[in-house]
C-alpha positions as CSV (number, residue, x, y, z in Angstrom):
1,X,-15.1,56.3,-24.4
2,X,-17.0,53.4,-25.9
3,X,-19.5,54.0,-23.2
4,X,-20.3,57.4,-23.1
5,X,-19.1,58.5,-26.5
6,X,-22.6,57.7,-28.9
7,X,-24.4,60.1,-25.6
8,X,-21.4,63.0,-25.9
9,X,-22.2,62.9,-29.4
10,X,-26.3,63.6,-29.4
11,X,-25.9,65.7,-26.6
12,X,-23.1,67.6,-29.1
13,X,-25.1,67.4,-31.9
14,X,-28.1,69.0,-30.3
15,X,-26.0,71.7,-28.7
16,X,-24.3,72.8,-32.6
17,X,-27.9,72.7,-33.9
18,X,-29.3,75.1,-30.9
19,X,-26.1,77.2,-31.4
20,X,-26.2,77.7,-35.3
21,X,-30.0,78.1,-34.9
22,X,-29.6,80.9,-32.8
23,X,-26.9,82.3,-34.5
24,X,-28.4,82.2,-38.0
25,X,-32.2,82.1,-37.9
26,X,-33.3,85.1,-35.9
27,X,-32.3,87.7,-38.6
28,X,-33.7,86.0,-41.1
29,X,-36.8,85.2,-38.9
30,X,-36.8,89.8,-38.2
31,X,-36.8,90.0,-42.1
32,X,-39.7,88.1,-42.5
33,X,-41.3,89.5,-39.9
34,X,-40.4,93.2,-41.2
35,X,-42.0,92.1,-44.2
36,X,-45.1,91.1,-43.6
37,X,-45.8,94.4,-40.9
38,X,-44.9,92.6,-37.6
39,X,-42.5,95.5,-36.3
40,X,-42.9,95.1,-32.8
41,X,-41.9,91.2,-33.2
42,X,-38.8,92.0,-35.3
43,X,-37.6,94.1,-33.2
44,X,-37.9,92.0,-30.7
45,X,-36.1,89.4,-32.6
46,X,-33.5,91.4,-33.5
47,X,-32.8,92.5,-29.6
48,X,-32.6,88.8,-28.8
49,X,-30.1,87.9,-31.6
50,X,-28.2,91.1,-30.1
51,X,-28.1,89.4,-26.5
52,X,-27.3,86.2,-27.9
53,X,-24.1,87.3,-29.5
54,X,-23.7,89.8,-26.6
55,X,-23.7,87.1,-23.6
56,X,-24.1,84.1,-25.7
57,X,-19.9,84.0,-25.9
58,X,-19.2,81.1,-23.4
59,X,-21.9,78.3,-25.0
60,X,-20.2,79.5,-28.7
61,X,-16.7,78.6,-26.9
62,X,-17.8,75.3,-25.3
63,X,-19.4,73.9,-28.6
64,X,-16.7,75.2,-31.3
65,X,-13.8,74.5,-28.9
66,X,-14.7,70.8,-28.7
67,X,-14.9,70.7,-32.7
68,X,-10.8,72.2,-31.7
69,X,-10.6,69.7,-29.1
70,X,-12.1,66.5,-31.2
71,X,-9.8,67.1,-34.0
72,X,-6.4,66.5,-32.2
């Protein structure tokens, strides 16, 4: 654990950032795009986001179940 913990950890840390990213950004991202007359790109966006909570489900489960996990 002493070992491989500080590299579990980035490699954790980089997976919660990629996951919250793509769970939080790309509506925001479609607004701002809406706004400034990019339609075609916010819709574009918005079908992304829609796969990513669609078949995004597993990589969700692996990063918040080792928060569950880590906690114990």
């Amino acid at each position: 654990m002493l070992v491989f913990g500080p590299i579990i950890a980035i490699f954790g840390a980089l997976l919660l950032t990629l996951v919250l990213g793509l769970t939080v950004l790309p509506p925001a991202y479609a607004v701002i795009l809406g706004i400034s007359g990019d339609y075609g790109w916010a819709l574009v966006c918005v079908a992304g986001w829609l796969l990513w909570l669609k078949f995004g489900g597993p990589v969700r489960r692996l990063v918040f179940e080792g928060f569950e996990h880590g906690g114990l």
